[in-house]
N, C-alpha and C positions, 0 to 999 in steps of 0.2 A: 504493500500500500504506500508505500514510500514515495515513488512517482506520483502518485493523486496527491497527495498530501504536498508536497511539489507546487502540483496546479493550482491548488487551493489556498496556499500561501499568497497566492501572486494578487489575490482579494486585498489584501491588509494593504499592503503598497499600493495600489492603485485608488482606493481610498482615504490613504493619507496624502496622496496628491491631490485628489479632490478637492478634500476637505482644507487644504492648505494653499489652492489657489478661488477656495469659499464661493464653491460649486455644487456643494454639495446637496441632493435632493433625491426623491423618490428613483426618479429618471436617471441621475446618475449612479447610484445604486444598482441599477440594471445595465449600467454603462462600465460599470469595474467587474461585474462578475460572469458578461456576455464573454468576454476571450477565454475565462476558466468554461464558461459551460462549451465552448466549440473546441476546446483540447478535450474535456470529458465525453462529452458526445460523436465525434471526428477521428480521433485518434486514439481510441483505448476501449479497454472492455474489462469485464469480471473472470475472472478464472478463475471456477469453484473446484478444488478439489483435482485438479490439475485433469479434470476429466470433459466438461464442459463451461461454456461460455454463455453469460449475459451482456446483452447486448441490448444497451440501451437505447431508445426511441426519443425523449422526452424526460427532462426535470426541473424541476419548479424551484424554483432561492426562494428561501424565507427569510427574512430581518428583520431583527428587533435591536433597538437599542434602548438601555437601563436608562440612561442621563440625558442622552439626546433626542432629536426631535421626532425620529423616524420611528414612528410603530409598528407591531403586526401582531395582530390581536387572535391572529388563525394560527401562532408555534405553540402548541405542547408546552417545550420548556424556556417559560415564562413564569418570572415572581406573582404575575397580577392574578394567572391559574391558580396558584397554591395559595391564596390570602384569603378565600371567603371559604368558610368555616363549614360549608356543607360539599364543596368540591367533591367532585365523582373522579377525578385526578387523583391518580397515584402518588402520594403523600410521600417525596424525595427529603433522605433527612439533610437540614440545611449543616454548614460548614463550622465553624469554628468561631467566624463572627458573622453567627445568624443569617446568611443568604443563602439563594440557593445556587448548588455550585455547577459549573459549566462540564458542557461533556470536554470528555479528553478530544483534543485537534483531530480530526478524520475516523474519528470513530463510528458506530450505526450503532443509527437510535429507531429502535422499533416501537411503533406505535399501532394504534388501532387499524388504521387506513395505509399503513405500510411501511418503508423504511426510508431514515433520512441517514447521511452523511454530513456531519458536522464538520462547522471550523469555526469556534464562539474563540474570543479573545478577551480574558478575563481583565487584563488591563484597562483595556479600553473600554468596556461594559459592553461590550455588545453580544449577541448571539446570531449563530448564521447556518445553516445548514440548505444541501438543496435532497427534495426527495423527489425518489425515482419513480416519477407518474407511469411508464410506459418503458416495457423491455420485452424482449426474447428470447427465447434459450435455444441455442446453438451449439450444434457439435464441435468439436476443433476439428476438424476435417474438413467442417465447414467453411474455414479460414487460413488453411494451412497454403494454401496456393495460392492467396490476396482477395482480399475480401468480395465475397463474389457478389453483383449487382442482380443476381438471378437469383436471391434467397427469397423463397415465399413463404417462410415462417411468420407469420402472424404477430405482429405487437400485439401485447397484453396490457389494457389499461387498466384492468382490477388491480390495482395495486398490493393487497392483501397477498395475492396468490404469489405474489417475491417470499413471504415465508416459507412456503414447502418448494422453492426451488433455489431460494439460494441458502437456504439453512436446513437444508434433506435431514443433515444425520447430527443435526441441534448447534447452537453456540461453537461448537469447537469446529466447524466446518472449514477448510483451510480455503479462503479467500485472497486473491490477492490480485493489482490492477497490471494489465499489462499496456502495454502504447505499444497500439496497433495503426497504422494508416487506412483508410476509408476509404478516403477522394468523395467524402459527401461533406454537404453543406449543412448551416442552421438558419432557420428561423423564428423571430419573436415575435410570445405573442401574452395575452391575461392567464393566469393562474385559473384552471377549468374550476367552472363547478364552486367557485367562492366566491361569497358573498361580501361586504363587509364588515368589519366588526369594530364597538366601538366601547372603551372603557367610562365605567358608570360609577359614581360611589352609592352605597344606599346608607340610606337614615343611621346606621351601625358603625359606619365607615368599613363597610365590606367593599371589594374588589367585585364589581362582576362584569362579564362581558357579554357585550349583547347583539346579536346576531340584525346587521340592515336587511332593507328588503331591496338594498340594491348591489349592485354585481362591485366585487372588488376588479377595478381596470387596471391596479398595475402589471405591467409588460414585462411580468415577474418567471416568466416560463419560456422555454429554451427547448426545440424540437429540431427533428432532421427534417428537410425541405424536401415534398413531395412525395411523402412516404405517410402510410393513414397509424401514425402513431398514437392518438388517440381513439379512432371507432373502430377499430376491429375487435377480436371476442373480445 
């Protein structure tokens, strides 16, 4: 995982430029982590178990940050989840001085609706991860002769169903990223299927978050061009 963790890096710096020539905004936010998503999608894949390959279609950034302006009210782990006292959230125990603490850098975080790949920067208070809306699984022979433009394996958008294929034989499943050349492109577009969400205090000074009834539009998702990475089974 060391080469992903690699691409994933290259977020922080491209953000402290940003934010250092005070450009920093939603839009640019999808502007530092588009070149990590077209190395992750373009030029690399999963390799579970040294037996088969995921191959990714499609993945969504999430961002949040603790102190600064930018929210995102649809990550998992977030402090504002774990502060109202009836939370259906997994109750993570907080750190040392009382927060709650960040995943380790490139790590997967499995959740309800599927798995994400972190890169939170406890420094900086931010949190970051993108999860993998839409993939494949392919054989390595599939690939062993350059990636072949003739594959008609089917993207999978159930997101969930990444459990039973890239964690078959549980946690200790030996995972690892390889950079692969493609010769395909990306394009960007809204985070599927999200709505907005918007932080509320109530009468208690409880945390809760509450679901808009309109579409969240940021240009928060990163897909291969021309290929139905999200409608197929």
């Amino acid at each position: 995982m060391k080469s992903l963790i690699g691409i994933l890096e290259k977020f922080d710096k491209a953000r402290s430029n940003k934010i250092e020539a005070q450009s920093w905004n939603e839009d640019a936010v999808a502007e530092c982590f588009k070149p990590c998503a077209k190395e992750i999608l373009c030029n690399g894949y999963f390799l579970v178990n040294n037996k088969y390959i995921i191959d990714l279609g499609a993945i969504e950034l999430y961002y949040h940050e603790e102190t600064g302006s930018i929210k995102d009210y649809a990550m998992y782990h977030i402090p504002e989840r774990y502060q109202h006292p009836n939370t259906k959230v997994f109750q993570l125990e907080k750190d040392e001085n009382n927060e709650l603490p960040y995943f380790k850098f490139g790590s997967f975080n499995l959740h309800q609706f599927g798995v994400d790949v972190t890169f939170e920067n406890p420094e900086k208070k931010y949190r970051a991860s993108f999860l993998i809306r839409s993939y494949r699984v392919l054989k390595v022979e599939d690939v062993a002769n350059g990636y072949p433009s003739y594959v008609t394996t089917d993207f999978d958008h159930h997101m969930s169903h990444i459990f039973d294929d890239m964690f078959y034989v549980g946690f200790s499943t030996p995972i690892t990223w390889v950079k692969y050349p493609k010769g395909v492109t990306i394009e960007q577009d809204s985070r599927k299927n999200l709505k907005k969400k918007d932080l509320k205090i109530d009468e208690k000074g409880n945390c809760i978050i509450e679901k808009s009834e309109d579409d969240d539009t940021r240009q928060w998702q990163f897909k291969l061009t021309g290929l139905d990475v999200n409608n197929s089974k």
